[in-house]
ZAMARGU-4260 file (C-alpha; in steps of 0.2 Angstrom, whole numbers, plus 5000, padded with zeros to 4 digits):
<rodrens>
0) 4992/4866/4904 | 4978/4855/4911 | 4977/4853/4927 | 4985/4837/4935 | 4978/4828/4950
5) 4991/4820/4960 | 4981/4807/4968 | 4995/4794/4970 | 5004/4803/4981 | 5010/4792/4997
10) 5004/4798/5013 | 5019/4794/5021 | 5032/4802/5008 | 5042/4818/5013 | 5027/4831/5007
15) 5040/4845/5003 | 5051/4834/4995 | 5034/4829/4985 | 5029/4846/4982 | 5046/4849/4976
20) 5047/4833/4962 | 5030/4836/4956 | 5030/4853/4954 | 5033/4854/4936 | 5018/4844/4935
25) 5005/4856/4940 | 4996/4870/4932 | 4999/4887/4935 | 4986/4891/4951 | 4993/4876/4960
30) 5009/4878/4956 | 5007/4898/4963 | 5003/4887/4979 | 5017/4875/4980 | 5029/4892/4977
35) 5019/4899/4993 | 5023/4884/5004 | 5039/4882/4995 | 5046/4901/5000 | 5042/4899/5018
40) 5034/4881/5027 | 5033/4887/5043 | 5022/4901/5039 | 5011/4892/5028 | 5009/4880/5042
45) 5001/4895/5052 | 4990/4901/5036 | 4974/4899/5036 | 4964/4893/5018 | 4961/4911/5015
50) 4978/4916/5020 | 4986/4905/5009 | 4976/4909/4995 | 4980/4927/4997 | 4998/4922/4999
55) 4998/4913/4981 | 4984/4924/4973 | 4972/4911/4968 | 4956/4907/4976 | 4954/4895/4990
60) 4944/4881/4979 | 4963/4882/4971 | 4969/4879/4990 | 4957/4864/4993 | 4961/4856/4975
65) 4981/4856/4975 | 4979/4848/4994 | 4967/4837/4990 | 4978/4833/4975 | 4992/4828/4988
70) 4982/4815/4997 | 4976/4825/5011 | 4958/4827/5016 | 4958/4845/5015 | 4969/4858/5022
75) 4968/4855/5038 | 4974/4838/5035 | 4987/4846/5024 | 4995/4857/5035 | 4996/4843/5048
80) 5007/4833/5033 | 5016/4849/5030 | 5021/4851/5049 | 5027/4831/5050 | 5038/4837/5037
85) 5047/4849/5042 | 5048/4838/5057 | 5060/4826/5048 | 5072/4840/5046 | 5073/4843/5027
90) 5061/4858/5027 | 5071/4867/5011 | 5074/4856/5000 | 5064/4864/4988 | 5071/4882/4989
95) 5075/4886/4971 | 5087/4902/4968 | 5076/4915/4960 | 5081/4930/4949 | 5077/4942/4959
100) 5087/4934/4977 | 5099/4944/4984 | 5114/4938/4986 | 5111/4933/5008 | 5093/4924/4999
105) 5103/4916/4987 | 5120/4910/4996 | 5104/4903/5011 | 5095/4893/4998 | 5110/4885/4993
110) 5117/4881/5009 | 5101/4872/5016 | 5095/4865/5001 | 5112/4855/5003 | 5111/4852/5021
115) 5094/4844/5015 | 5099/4834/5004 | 5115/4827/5012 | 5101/4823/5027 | 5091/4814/5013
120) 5108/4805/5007 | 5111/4798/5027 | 5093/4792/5023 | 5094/4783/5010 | 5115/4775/5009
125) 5114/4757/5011 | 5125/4750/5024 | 5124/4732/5016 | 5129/4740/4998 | 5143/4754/5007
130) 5149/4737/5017 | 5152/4728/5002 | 5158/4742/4989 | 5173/4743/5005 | 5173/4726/5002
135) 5180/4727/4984 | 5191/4742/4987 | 5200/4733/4999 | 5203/4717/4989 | 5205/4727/4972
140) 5222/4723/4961 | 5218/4740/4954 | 5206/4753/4956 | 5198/4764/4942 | 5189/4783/4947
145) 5176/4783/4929 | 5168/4802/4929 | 5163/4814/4914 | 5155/4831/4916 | 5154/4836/4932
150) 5156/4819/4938 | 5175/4822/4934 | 5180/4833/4947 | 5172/4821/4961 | 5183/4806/4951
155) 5199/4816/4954 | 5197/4820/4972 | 5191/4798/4973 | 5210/4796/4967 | 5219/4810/4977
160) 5211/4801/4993 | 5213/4782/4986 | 5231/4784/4978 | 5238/4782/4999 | 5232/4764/5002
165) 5244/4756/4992 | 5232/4753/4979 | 5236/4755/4961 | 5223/4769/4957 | 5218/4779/4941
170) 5205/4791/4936 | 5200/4794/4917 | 5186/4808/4911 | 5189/4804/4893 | 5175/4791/4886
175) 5186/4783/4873 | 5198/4780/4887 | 5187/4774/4898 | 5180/4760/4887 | 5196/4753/4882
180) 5202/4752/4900 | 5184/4744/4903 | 5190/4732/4890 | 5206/4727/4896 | 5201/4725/4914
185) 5199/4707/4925 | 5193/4700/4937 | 5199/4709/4953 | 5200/4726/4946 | 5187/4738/4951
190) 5179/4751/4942 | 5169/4768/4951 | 5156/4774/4940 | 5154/4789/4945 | 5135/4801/4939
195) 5120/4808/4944 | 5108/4806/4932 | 5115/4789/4929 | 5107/4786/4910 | 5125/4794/4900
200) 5125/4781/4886 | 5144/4781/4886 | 5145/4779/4905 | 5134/4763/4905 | 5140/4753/4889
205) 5157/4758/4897 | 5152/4750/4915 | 5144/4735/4905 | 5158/4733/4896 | 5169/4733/4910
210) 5156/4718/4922 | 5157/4708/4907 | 5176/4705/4910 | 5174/4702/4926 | 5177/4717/4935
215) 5166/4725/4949 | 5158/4739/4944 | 5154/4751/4960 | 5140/4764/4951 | 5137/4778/4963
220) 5122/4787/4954 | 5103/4786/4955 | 5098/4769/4961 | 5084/4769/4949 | 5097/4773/4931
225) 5103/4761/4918 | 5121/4761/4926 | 5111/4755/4942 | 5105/4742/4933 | 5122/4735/4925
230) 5132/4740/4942 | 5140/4728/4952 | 5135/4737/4970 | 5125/4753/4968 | 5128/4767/4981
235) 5111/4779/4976 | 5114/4797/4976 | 5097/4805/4977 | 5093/4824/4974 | 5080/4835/4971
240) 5089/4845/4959 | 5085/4845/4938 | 5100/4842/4930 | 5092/4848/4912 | 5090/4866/4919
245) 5101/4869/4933 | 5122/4866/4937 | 5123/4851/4946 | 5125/4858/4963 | 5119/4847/4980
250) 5124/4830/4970 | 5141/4833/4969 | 5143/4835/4985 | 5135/4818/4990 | 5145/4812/4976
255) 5159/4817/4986 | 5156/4813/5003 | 5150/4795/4998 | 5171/4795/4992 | 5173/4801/5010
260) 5163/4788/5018 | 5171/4772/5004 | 5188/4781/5009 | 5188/4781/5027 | 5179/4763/5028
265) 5195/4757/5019 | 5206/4765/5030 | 5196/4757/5046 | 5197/4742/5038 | 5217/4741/5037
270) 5217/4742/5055 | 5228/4752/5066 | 5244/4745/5059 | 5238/4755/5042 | 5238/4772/5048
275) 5255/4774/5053 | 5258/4772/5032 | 5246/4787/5033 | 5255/4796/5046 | 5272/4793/5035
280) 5262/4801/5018 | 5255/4816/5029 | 5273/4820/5037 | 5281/4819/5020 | 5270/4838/5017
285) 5280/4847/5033 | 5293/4855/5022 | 5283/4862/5011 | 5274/4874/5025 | 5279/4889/5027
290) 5279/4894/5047 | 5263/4898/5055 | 5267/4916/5058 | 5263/4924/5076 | 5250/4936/5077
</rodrens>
């Protein structure tokens, strides 16, 4: 593969993060650099050219060209980037599981690479788009949970928190169901489109469907995608994972806890008086518990 010179890359972009989405982008010495930076920042913060080189087994005009190629002067002008980075507080974003992880290096990738991009998820949610997606919950006739794939599962748990505010509320994974409800719906119904990658043919003549009846179409998805562009309101779920290689993994949970945030804005919404209807639905689980037994 050629090599590729980033020379676009904006100076004031998360550089791991940017490391992270271009890395399938470089050829094989550069990218043996990234994967050096990529297993440990902090360290490579400390390296020096030559130590860096050694770390990635390339030489250090390899160093020089793959920083150079990421906007920065040189390397110390690189490693000055690299340390703002990790600053921001999303340092393992790019920790991809390998083969060879045990199962502790595995289980830690995991874990912060979802802490990372739940951080990047606070960074980027909209608080005019959340406000006005609550908005239209609120106010819906009837709401509709759309999910296929993965995106399913995070549609069920919309309809398992929505189905207690008095809402008539529905979930469908099936396409051929989804269009015809699309098709039958009105003004004041909402529909949730719910995927990542946002470009599931299906899911966006479905949602387009579904505006051109009148109905509000919430797309939580990338902001970016097709459905983005025929969604009502767009709540941008953004993650550094490939979709085409890996299980979806850190997106379903944004996925989720963007439900959790439309959820409890609802529930805030309804004011006080509303949560004793809450209070009723939770009590209504006590017989079903067994006793807490004594230890």
């Amino acid at each position: 593969m050629a090599a590729i010179t980033l020379t676009h890359s904006r100076r004031d972009d998360n550089l791991l993060e940017d490391i992270q989405q271009r890395l399938e982008q470089l050829n094989k010495s550069e990218r043996k650099v990234a994967e050096a930076i990529m297993r440990d920042p902090s360290a490579a913060t400390r390296y020096s050219i030559a130590a860096l080189a050694r770390a990635s087994d390339v030489s250090e005009p390899t160093v020089n060209r793959f920083c150079r190629g990421f906007s920065a002067t040189g390397f110390p002008d690189f490693k000055i980037r690299l340390a703002q980075s990790i600053a921001t507080g999303t340092p393992y974003v790019g920790q991809n599981v390998e083969p060879d992880d045990t199962v502790a290096e595995f289980s830690d990738k995991i874990i912060l690479s979802t802490m990372a991009s739940l951080d990047k998820a606070r960074q980027t949610l909209d608080a005019k788009a959340l406000t006005q997606a609550i908005d239209s919950l609120i106010q819906a006739k009837q709401i509709s949970f759309f999910g296929m794939g993965a995106s399913a599962s995070v549609a069920m748990d919309a309809q398992h928190k929505f189905f207690r505010f008095n809402i008539p509320v529905t979930t469908y994974d099936d396409a051929l169901i989804q269009r015809m409800v699309a098709a039958g719906s009105h003004v004041g119904d909402v529909i949730v489109a719910i995927s990542y990658t946002g470009r599931t043919r299906e899911t966006v003549e479905i949602a387009q469907i579904a505006r051109d009846n009148g109905a509000t179409v919430i797309g939580i998805t990338n902001p970016q995608s097709p459905l983005a562009a025929v969604s009502s309101v767009v709540l941008p779920v953004i993650s550094p994972e490939d979709t085409e290689v890996y299980m979806p993994m850190s997106s379903r949970i944004i996925q989720l806890t963007v439900i959790d945030i439309l959820a409890t804005g609802v529930t805030l919404k309804r004011g006080p008086d509303f949560l004793s209807h809450l209070k009723k639905i939770k009590e209504s689980l006590r017989p079903t518990r067994l006793p807490l037994t004594q230890p």
